[in-house]
DRENPA-3360 file (N, C-alpha, C; in nm, 2 decimals, always signed):
BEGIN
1 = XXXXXXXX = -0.04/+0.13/+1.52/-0.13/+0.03/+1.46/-0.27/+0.09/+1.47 ~ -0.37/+0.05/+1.37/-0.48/+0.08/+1.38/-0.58/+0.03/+1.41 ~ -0.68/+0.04/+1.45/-0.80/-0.04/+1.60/-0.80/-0.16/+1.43 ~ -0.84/-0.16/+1.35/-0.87/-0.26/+1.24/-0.73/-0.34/+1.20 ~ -0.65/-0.36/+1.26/-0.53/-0.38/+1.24/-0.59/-0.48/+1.33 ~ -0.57/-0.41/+1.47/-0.54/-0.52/+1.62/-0.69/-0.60/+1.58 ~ -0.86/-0.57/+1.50/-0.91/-0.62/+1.48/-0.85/-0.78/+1.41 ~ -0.83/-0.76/+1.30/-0.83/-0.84/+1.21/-0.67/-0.94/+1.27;
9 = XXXXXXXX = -0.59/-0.87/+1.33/-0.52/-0.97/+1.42/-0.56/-1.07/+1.50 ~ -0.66/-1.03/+1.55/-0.74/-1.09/+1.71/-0.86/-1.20/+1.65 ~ -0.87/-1.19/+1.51/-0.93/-1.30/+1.47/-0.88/-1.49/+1.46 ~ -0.74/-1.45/+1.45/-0.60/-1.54/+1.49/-0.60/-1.65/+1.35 ~ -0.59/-1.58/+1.24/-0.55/-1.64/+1.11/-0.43/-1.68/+1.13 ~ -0.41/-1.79/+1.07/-0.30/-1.87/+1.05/-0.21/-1.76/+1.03 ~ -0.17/-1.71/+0.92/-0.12/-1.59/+0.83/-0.16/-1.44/+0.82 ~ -0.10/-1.35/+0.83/-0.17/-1.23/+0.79/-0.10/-1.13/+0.76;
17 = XXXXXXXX = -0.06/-1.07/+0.63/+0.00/-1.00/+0.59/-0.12/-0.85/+0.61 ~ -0.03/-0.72/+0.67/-0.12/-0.62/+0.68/+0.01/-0.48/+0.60 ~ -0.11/-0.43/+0.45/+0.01/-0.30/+0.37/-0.04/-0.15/+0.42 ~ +0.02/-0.16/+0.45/+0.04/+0.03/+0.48/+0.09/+0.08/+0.36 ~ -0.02/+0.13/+0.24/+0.07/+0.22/+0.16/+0.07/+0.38/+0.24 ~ +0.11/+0.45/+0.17/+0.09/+0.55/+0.14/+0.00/+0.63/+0.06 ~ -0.03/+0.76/+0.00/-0.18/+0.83/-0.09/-0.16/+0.74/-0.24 ~ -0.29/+0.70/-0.22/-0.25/+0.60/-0.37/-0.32/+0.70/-0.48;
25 = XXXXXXXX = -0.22/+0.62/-0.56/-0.24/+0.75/-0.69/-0.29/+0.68/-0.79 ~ -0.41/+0.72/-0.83/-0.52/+0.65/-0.91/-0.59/+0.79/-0.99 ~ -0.68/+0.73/-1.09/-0.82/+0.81/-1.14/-0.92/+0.77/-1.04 ~ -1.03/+0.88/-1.06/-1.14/+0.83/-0.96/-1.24/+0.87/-1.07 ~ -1.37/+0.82/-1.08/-1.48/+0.86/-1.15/-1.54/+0.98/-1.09 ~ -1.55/+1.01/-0.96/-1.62/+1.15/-0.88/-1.51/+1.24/-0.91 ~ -1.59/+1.36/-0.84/-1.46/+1.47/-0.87/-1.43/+1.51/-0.69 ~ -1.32/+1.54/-0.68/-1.23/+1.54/-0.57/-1.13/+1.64/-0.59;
33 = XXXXXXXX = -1.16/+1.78/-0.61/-1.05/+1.89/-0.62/-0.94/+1.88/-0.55 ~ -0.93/+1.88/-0.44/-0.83/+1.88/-0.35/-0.74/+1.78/-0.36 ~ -0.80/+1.67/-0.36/-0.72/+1.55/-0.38/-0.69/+1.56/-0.49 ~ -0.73/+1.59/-0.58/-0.68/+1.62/-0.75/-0.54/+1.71/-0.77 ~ -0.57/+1.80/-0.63/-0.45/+1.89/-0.67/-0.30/+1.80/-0.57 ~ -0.36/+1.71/-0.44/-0.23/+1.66/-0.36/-0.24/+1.54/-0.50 ~ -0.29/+1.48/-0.53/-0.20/+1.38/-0.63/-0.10/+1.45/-0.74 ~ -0.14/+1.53/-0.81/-0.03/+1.61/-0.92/+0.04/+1.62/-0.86;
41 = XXXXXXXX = +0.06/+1.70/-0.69/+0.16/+1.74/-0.66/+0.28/+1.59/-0.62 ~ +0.20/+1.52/-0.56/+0.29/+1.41/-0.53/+0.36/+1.35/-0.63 ~ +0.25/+1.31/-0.73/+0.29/+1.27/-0.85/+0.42/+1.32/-0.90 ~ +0.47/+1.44/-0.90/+0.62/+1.51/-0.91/+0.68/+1.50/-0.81 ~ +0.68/+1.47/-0.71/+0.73/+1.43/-0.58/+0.77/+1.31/-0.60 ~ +0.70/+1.19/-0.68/+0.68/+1.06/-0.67/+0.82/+1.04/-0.79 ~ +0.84/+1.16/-0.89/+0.96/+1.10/-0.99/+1.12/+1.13/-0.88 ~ +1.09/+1.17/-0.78/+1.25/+1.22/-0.78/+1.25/+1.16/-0.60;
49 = XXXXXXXX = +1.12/+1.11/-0.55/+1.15/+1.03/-0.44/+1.01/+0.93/-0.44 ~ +1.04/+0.86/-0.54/+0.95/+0.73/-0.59/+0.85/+0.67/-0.46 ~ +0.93/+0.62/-0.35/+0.85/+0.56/-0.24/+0.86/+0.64/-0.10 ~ +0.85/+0.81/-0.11/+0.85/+0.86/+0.03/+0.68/+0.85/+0.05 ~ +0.61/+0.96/-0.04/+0.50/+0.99/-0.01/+0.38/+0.89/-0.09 ~ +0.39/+0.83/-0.19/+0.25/+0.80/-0.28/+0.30/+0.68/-0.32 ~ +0.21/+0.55/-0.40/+0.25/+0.47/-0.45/+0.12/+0.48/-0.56 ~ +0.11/+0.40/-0.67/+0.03/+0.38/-0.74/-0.07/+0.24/-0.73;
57 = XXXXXXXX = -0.20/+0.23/-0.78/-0.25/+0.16/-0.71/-0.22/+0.02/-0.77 ~ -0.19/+0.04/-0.89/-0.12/-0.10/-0.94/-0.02/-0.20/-0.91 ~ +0.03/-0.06/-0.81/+0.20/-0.15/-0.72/+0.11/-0.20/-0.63 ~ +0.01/-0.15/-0.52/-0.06/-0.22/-0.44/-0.06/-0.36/-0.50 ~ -0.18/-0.38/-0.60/-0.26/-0.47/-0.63/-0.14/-0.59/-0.64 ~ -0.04/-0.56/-0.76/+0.10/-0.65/-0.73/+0.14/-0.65/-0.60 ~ +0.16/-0.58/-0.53/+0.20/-0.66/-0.42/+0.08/-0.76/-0.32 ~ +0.01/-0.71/-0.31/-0.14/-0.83/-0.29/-0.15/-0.97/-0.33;
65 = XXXXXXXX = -0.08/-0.94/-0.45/-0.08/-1.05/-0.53/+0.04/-1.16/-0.48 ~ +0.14/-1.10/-0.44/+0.30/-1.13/-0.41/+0.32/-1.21/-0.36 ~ +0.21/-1.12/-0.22/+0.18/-1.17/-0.08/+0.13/-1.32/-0.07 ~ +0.02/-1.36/-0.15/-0.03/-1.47/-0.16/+0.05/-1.55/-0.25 ~ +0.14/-1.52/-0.35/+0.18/-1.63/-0.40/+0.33/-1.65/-0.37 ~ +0.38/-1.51/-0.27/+0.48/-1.60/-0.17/+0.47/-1.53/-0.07 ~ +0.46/-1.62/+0.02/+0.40/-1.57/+0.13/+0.57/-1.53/+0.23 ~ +0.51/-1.46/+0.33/+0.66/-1.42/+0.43/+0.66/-1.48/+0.51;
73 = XXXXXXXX = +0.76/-1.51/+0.58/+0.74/-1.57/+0.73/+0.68/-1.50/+0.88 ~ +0.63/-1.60/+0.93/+0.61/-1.52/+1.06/+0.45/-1.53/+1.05 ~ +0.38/-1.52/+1.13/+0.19/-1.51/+1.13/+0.16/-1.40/+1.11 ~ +0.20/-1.30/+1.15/+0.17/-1.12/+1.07/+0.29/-1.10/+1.08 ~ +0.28/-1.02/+0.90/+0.36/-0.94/+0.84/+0.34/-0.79/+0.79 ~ +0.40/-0.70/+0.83/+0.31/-0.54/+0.81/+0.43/-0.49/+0.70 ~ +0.36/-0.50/+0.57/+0.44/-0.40/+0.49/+0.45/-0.21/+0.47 ~ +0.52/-0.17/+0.47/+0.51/-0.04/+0.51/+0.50/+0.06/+0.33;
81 = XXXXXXXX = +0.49/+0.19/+0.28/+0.50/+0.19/+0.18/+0.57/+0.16/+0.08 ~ +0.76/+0.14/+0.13/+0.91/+0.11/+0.09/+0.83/-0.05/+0.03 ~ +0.83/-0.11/+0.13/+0.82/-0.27/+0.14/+0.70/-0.26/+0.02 ~ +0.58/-0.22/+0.02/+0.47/-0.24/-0.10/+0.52/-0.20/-0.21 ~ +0.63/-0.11/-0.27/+0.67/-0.09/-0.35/+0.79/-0.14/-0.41 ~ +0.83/-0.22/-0.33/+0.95/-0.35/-0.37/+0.90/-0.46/-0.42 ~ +0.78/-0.49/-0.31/+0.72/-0.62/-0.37/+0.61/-0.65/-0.45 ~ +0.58/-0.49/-0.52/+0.49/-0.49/-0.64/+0.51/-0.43/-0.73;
89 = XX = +0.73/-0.45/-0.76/+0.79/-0.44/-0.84/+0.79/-0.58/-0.91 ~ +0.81/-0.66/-0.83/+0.86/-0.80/-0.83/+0.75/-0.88/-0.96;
% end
């Protein structure tokens, strides 16, 4: 877990869903060589093992969305990259 994790836990919301993707795979307006070159790569990594390494940022955003309009049980819920890409299939 990460120190902003146990933060936003310790605030004691009723609910709280927390996503762990993985390297999200997006356009960016700046330029970022490096990361230019791990997204292509992943991005072929991403057709033949869809949810090891990367997710796209639009699965995030669906699943964000998921979260709040069905919620999970339990007071925190931590989705991991598998889990954000199931439920921002849906």
């Amino acid at each position: 877990q990460g120190e902003v994790e146990n933060l936003v836990q310790a605030v004691g919301f009723d609910r709280c869903t927390i996503l762990r993707p993985a390297v999200l795979l997006c356009k960016r307006q700046e330029s970022r060589p490096m990361e230019w070159i791990v997204q292509q790569f992943l991005g072929v990594v991403a057709r033949v093992f869809p949810t090891a390494y990367s997710v796209p940022v639009e699965t995030v955003a669906r699943a964000m969305v998921a979260c709040v309009l069905q919620p999970g049980e339990g007071k925190v819920e931590v989705l991991e990259n598998r889990a954000v890409h199931e439920l921002g299939k849906a």
